[in-house]
PDB file of N, CA, C and O in Angstrom:
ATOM      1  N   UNK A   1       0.844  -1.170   0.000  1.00  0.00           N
ATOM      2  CA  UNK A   1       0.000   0.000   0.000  1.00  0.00           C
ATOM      3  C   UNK A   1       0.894   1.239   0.000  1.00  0.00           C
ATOM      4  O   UNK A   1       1.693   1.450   0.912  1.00  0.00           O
ATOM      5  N   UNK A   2       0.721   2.141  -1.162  1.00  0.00           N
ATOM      6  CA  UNK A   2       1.915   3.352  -0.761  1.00  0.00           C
ATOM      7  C   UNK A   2       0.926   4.221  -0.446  1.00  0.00           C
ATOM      8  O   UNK A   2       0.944   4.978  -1.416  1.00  0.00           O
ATOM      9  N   UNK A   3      -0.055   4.662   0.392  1.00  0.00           N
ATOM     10  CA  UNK A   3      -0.169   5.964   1.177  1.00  0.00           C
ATOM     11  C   UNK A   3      -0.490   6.957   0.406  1.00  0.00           C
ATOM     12  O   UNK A   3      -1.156   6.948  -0.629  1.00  0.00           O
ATOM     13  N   UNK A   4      -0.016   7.765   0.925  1.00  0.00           N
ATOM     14  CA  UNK A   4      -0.062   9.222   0.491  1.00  0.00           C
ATOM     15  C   UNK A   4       1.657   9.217  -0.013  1.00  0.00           C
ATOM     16  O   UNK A   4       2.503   9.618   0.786  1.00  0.00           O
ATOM     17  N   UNK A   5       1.913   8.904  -0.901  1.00  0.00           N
ATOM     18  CA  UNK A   5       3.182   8.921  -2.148  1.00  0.00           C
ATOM     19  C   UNK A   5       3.540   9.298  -3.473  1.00  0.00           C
ATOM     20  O   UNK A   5       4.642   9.372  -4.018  1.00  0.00           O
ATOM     21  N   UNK A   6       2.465   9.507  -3.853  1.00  0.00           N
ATOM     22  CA  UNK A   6       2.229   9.957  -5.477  1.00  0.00           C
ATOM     23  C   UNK A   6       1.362  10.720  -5.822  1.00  0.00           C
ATOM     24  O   UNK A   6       0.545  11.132  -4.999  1.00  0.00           O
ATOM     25  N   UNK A   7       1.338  10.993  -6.776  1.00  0.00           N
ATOM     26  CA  UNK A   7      -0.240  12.006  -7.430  1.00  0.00           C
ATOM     27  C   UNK A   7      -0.137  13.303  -6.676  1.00  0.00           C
ATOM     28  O   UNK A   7       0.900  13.649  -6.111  1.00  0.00           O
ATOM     29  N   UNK A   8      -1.001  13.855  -6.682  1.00  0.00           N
ATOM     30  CA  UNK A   8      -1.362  15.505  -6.426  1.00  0.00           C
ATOM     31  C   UNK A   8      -2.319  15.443  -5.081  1.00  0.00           C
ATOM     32  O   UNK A   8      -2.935  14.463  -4.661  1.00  0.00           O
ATOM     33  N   UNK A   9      -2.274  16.529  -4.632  1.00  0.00           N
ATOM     34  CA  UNK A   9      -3.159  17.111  -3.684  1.00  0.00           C
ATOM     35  C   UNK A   9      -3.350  18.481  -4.066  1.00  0.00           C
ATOM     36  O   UNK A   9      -2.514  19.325  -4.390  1.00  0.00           O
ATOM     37  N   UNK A  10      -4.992  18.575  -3.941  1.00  0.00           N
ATOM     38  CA  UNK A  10      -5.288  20.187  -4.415  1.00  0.00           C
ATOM     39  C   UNK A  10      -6.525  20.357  -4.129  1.00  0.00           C
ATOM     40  O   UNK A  10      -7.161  19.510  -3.502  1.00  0.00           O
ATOM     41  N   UNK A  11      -7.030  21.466  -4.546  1.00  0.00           N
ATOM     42  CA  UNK A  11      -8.786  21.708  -4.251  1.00  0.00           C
ATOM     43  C   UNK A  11      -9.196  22.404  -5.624  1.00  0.00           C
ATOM     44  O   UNK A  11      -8.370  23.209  -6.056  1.00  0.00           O
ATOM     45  N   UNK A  12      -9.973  22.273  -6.125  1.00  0.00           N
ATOM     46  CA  UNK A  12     -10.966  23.178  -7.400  1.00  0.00           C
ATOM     47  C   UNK A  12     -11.767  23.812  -6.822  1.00  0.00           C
ATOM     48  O   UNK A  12     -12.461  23.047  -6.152  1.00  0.00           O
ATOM     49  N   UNK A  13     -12.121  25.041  -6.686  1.00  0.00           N
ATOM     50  CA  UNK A  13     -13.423  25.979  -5.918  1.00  0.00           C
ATOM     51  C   UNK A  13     -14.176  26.242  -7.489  1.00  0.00           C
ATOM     52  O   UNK A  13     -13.809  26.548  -8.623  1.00  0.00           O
ATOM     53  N   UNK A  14     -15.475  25.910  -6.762  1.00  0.00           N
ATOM     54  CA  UNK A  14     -16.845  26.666  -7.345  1.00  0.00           C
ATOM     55  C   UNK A  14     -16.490  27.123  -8.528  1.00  0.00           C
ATOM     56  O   UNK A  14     -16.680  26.517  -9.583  1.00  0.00           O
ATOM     57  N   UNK A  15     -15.533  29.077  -8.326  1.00  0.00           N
ATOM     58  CA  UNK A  15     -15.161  29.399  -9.465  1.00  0.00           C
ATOM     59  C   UNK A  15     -14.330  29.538 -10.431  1.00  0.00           C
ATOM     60  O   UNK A  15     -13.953  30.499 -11.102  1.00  0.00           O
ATOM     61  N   UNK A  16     -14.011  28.023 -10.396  1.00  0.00           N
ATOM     62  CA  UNK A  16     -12.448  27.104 -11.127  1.00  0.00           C
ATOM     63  C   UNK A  16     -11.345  27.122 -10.693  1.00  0.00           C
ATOM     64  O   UNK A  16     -10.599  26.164 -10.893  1.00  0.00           O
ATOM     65  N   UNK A  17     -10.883  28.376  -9.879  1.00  0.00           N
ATOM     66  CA  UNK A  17      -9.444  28.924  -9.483  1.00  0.00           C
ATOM     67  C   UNK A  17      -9.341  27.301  -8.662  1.00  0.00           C
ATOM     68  O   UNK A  17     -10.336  26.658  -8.327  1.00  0.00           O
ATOM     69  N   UNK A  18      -8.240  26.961  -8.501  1.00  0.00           N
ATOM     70  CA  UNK A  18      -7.713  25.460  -8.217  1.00  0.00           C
ATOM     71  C   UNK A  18      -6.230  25.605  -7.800  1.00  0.00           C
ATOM     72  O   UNK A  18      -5.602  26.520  -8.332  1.00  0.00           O
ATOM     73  N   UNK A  19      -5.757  25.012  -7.137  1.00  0.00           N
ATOM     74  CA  UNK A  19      -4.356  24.806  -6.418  1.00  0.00           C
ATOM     75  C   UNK A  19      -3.909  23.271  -6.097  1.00  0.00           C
ATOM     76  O   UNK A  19      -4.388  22.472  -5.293  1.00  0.00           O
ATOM     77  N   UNK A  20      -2.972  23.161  -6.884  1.00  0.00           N
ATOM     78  CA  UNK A  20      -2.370  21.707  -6.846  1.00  0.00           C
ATOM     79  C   UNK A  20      -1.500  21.493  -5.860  1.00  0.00           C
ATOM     80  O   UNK A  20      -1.245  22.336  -4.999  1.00  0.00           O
ATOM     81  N   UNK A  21      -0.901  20.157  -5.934  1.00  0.00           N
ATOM     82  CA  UNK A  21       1.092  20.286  -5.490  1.00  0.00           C
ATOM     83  C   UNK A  21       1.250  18.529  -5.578  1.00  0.00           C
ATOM     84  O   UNK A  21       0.690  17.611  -4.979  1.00  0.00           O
ATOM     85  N   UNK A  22       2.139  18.582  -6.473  1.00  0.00           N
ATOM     86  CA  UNK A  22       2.897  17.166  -6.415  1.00  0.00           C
ATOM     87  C   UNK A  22       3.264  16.551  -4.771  1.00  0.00           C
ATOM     88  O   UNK A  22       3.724  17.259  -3.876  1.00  0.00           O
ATOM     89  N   UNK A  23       2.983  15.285  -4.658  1.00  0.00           N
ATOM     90  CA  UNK A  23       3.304  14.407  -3.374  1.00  0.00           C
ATOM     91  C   UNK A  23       4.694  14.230  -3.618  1.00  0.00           C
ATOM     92  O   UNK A  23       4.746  13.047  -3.955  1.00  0.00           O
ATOM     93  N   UNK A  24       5.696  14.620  -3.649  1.00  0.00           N
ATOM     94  CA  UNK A  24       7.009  13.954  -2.918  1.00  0.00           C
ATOM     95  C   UNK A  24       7.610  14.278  -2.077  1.00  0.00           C
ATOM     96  O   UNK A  24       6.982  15.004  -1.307  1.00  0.00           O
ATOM     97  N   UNK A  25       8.787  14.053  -1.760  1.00  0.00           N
ATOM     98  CA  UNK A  25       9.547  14.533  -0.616  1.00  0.00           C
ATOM     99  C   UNK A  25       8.379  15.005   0.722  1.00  0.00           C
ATOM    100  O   UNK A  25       8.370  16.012   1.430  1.00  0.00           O
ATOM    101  N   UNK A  26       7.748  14.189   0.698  1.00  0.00           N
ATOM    102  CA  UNK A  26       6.618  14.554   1.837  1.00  0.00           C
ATOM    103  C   UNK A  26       7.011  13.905   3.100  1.00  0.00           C
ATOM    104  O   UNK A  26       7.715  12.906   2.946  1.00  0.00           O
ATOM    105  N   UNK A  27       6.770  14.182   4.124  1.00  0.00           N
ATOM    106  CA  UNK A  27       6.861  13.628   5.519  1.00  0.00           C
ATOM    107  C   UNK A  27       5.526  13.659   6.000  1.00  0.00           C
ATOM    108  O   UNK A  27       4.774  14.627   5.889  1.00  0.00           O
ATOM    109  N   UNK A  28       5.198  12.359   6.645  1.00  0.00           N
ATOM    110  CA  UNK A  28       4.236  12.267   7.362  1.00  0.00           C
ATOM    111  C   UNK A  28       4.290  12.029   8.809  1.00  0.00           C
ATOM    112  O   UNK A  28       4.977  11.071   9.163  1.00  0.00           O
ATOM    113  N   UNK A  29       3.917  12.461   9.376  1.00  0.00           N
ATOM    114  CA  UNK A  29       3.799  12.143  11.011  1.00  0.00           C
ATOM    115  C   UNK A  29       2.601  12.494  11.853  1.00  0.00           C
ATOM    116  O   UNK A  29       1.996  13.554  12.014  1.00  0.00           O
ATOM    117  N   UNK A  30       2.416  11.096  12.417  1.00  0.00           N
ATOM    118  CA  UNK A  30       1.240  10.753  13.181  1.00  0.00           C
ATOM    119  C   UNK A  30       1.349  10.798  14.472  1.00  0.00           C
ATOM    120  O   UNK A  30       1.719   9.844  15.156  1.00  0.00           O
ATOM    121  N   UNK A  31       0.965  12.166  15.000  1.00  0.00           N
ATOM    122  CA  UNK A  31       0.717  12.698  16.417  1.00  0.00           C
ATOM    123  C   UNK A  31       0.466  11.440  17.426  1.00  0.00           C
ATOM    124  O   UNK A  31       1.061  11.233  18.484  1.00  0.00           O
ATOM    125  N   UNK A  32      -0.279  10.870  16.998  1.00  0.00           N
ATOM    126  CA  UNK A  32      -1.280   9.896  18.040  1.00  0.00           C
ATOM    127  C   UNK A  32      -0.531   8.867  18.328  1.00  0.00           C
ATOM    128  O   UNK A  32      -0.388   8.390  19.453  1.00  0.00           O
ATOM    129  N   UNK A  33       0.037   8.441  17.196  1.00  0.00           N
ATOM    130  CA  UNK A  33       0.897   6.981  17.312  1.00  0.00           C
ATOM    131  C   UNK A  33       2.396   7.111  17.550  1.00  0.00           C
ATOM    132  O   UNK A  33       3.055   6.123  17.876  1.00  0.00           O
ATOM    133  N   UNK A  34       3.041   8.521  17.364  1.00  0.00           N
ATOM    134  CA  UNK A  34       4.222   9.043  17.440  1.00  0.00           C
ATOM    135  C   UNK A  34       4.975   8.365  16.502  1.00  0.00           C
ATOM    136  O   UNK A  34       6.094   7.972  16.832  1.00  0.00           O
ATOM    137  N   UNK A  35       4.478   8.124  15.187  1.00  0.00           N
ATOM    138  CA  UNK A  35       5.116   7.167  14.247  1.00  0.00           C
ATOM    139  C   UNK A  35       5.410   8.958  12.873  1.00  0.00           C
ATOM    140  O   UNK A  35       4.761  10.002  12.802  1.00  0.00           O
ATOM    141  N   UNK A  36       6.508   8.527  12.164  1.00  0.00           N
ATOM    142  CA  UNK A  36       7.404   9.032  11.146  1.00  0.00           C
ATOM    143  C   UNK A  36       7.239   8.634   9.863  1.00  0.00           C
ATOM    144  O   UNK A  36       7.222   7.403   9.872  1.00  0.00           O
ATOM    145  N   UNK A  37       7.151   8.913   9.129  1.00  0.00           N
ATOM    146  CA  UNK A  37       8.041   8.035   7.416  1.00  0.00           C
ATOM    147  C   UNK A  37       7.850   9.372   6.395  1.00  0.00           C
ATOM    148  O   UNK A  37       7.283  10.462   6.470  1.00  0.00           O
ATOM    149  N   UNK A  38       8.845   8.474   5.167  1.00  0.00           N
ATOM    150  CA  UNK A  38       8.594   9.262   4.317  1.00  0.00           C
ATOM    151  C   UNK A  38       9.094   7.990   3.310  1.00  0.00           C
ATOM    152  O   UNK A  38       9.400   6.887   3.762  1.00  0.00           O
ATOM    153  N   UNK A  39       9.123   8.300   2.006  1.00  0.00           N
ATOM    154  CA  UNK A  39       9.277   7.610   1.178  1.00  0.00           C
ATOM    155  C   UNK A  39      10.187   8.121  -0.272  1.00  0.00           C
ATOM    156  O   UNK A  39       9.935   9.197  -0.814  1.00  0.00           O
ATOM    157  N   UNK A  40      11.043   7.369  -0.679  1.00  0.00           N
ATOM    158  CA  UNK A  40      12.069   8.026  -2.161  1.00  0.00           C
ATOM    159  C   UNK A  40      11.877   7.335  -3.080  1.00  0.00           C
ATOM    160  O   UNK A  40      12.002   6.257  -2.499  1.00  0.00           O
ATOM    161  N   UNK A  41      11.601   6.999  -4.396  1.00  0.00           N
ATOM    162  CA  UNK A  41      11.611   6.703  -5.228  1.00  0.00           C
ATOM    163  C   UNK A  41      12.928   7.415  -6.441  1.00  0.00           C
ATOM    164  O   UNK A  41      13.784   8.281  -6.259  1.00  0.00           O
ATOM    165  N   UNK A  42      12.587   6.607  -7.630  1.00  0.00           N
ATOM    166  CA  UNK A  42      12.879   6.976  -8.473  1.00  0.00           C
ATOM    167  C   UNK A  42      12.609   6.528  -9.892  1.00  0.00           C
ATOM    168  O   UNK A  42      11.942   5.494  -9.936  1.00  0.00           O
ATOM    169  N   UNK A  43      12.923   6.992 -10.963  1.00  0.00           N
ATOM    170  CA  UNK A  43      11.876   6.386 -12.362  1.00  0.00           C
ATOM    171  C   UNK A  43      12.988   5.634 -13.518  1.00  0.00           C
ATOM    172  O   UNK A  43      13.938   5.893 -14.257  1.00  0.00           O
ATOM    173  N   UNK A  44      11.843   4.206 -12.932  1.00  0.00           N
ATOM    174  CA  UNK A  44      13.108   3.384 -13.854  1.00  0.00           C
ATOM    175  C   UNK A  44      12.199   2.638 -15.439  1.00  0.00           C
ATOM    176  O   UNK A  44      11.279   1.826 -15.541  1.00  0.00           O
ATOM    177  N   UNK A  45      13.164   3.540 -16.641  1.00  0.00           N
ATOM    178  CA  UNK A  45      12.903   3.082 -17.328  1.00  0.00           C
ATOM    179  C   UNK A  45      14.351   2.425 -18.190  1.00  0.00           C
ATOM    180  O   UNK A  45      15.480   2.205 -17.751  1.00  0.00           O
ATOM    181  N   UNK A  46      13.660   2.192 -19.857  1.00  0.00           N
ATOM    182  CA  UNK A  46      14.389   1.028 -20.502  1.00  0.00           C
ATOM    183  C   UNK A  46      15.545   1.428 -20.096  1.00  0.00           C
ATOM    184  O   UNK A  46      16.077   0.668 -19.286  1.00  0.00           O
ATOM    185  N   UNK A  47      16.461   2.908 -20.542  1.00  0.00           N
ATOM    186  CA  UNK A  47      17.645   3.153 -20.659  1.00  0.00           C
ATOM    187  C   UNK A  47      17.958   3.707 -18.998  1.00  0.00           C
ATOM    188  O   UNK A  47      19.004   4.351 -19.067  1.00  0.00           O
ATOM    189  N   UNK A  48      17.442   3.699 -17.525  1.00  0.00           N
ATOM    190  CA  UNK A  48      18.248   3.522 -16.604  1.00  0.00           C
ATOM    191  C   UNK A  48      19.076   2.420 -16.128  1.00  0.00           C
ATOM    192  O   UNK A  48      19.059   1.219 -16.396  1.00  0.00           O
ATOM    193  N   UNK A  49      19.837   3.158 -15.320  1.00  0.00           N
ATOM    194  CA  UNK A  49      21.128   2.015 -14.752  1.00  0.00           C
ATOM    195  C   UNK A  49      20.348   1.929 -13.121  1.00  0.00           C
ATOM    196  O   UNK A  49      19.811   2.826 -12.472  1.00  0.00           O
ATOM    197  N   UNK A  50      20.503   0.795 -12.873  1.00  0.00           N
ATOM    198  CA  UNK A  50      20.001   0.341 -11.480  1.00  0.00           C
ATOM    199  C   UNK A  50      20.866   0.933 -10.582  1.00  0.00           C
ATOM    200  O   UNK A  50      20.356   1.329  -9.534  1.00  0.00           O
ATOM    201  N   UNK A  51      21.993   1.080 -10.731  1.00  0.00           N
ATOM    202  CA  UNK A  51      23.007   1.820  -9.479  1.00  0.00           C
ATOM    203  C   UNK A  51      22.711   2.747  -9.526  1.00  0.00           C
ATOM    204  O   UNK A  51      22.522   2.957  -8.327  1.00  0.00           O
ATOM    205  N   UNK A  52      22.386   3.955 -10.186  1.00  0.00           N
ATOM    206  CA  UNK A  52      22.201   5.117 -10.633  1.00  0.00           C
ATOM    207  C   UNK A  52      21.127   5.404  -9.774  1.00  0.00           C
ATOM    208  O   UNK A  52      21.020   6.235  -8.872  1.00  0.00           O
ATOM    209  N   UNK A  53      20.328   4.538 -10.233  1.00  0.00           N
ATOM    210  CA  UNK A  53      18.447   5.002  -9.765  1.00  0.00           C
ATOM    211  C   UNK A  53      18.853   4.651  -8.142  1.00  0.00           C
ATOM    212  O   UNK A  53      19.054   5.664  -7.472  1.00  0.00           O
ATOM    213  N   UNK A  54      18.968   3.649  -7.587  1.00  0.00           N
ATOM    214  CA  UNK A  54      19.574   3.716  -6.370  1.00  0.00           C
ATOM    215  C   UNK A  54      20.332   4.891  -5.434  1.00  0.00           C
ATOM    216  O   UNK A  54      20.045   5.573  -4.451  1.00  0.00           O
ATOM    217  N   UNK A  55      21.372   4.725  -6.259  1.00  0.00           N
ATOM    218  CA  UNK A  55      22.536   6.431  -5.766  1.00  0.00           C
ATOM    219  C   UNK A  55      21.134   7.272  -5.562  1.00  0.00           C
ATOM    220  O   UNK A  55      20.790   7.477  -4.398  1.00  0.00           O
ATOM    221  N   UNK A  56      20.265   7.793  -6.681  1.00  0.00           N
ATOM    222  CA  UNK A  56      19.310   8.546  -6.255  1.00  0.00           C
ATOM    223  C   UNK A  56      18.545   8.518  -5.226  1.00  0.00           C
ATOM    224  O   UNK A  56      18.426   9.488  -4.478  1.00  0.00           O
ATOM    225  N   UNK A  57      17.903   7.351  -5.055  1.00  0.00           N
ATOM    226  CA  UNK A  57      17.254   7.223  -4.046  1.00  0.00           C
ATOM    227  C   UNK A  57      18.108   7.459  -2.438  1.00  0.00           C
ATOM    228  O   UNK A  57      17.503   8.198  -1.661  1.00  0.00           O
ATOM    229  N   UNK A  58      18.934   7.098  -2.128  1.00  0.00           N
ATOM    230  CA  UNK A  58      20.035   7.178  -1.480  1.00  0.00           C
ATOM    231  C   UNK A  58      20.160   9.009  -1.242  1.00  0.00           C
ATOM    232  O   UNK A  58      20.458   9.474  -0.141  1.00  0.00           O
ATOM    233  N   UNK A  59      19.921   9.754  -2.275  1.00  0.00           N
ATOM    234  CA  UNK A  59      20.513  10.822  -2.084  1.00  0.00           C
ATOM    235  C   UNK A  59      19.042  11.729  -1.442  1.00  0.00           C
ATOM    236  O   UNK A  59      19.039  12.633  -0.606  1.00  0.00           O
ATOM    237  N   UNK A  60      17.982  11.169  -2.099  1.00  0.00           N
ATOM    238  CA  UNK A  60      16.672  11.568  -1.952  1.00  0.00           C
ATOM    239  C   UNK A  60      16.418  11.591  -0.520  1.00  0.00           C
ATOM    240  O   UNK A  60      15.923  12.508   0.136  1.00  0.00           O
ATOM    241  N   UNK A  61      16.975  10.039   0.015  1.00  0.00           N
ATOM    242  CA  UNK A  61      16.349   9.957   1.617  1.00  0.00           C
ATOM    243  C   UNK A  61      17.535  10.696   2.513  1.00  0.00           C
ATOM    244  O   UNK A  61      17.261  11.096   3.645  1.00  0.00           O
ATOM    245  N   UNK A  62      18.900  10.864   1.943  1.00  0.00           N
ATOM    246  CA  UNK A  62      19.653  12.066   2.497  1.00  0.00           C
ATOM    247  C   UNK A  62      19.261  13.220   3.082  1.00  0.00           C
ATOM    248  O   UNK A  62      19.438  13.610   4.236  1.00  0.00           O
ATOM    249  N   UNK A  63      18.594  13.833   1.973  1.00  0.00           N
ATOM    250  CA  UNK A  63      18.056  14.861   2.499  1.00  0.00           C
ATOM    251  C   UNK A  63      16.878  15.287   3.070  1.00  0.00           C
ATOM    252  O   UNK A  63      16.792  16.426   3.528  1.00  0.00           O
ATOM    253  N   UNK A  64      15.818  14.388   3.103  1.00  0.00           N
ATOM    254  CA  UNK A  64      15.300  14.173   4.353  1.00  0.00           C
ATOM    255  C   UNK A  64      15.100  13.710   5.414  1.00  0.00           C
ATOM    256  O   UNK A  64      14.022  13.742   6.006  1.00  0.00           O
ATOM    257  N   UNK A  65      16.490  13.032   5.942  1.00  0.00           N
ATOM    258  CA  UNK A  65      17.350  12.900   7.082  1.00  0.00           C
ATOM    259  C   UNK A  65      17.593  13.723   7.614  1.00  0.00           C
ATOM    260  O   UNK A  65      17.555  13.927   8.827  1.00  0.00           O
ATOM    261  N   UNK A  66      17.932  14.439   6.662  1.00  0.00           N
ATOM    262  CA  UNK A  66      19.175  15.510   6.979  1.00  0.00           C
ATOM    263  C   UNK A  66      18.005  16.729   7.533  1.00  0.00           C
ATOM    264  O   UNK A  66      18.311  17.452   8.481  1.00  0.00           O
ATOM    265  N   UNK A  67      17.096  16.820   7.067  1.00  0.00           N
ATOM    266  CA  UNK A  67      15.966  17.806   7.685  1.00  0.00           C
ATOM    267  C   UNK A  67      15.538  17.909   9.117  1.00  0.00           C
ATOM    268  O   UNK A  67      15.326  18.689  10.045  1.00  0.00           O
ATOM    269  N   UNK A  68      15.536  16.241   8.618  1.00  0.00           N
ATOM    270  CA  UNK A  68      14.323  15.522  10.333  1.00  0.00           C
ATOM    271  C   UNK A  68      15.692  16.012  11.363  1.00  0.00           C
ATOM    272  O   UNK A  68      15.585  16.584  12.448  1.00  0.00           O
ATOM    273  N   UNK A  69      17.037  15.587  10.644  1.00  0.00           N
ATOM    274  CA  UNK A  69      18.052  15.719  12.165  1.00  0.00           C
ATOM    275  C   UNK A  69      18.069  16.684  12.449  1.00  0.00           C
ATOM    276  O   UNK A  69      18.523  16.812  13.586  1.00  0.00           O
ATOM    277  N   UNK A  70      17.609  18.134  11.698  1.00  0.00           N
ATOM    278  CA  UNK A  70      18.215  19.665  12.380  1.00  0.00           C
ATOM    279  C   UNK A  70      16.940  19.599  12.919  1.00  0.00           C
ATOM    280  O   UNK A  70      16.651  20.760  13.208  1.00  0.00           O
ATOM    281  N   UNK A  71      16.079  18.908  13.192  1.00  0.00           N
ATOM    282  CA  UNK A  71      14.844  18.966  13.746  1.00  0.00           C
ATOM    283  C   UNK A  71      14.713  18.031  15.435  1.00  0.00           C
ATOM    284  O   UNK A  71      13.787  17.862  16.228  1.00  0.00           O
ATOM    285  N   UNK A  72      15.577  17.775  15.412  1.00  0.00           N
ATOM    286  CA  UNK A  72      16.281  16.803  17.005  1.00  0.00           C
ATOM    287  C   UNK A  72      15.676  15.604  16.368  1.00  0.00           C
ATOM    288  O   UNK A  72      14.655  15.378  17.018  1.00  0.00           O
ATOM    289  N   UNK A  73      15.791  14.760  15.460  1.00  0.00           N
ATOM    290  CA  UNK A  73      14.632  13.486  15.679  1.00  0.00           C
ATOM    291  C   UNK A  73      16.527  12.580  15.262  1.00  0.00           C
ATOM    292  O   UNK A  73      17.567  13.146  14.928  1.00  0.00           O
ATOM    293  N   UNK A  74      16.328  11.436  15.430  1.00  0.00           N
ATOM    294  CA  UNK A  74      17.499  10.826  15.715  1.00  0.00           C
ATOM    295  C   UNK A  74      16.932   9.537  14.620  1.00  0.00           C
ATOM    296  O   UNK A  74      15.721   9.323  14.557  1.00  0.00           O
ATOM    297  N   UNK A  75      17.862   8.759  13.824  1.00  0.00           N
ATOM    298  CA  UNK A  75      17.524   7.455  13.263  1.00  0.00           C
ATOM    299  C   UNK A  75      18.630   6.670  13.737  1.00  0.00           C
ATOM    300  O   UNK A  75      19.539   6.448  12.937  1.00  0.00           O
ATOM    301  N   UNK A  76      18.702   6.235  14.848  1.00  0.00           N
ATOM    302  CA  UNK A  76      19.504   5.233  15.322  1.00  0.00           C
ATOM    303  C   UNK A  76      18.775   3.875  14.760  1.00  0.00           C
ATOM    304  O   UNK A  76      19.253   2.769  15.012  1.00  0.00           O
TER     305      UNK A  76
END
């Protein structure tokens, strides 16, 4: 099940004016359960290299590490 990971979030009003925003680099956190995540991808087609798309992903969850830590949260 991926969640809230992909696609858009937005609203359309009445008189069309509308506001989107792509799902990535999103963090979720659940007050109640004191639970975290987030999720990295990357887009693998014919002509990617699997190390590559990896390294990315790798670099993706870097930096939202790197967020959560100036934020005191610890991933031991």
């Amino acid at each position: 099940k991926r969640g809230l990971y992909s696609g858009a979030i937005g609203y359309i009003k009445p008189d069309g004016d509308f506001d989107f925003n792509v799902v990535i680099r999103s963090i979720l956190y659940n007050s109640e359960n004191k639970y975290l995540s987030f999720s990295v991808g990357s887009a693998i087609t014919a002509a990617a290299e699997p190390e590559k798309e990896y390294e990315e992903c790798l670099l993706k969850a870097n930096a939202m590490i790197e967020v959560l830590s100036h934020q005191g949260i610890s991933f031991d």
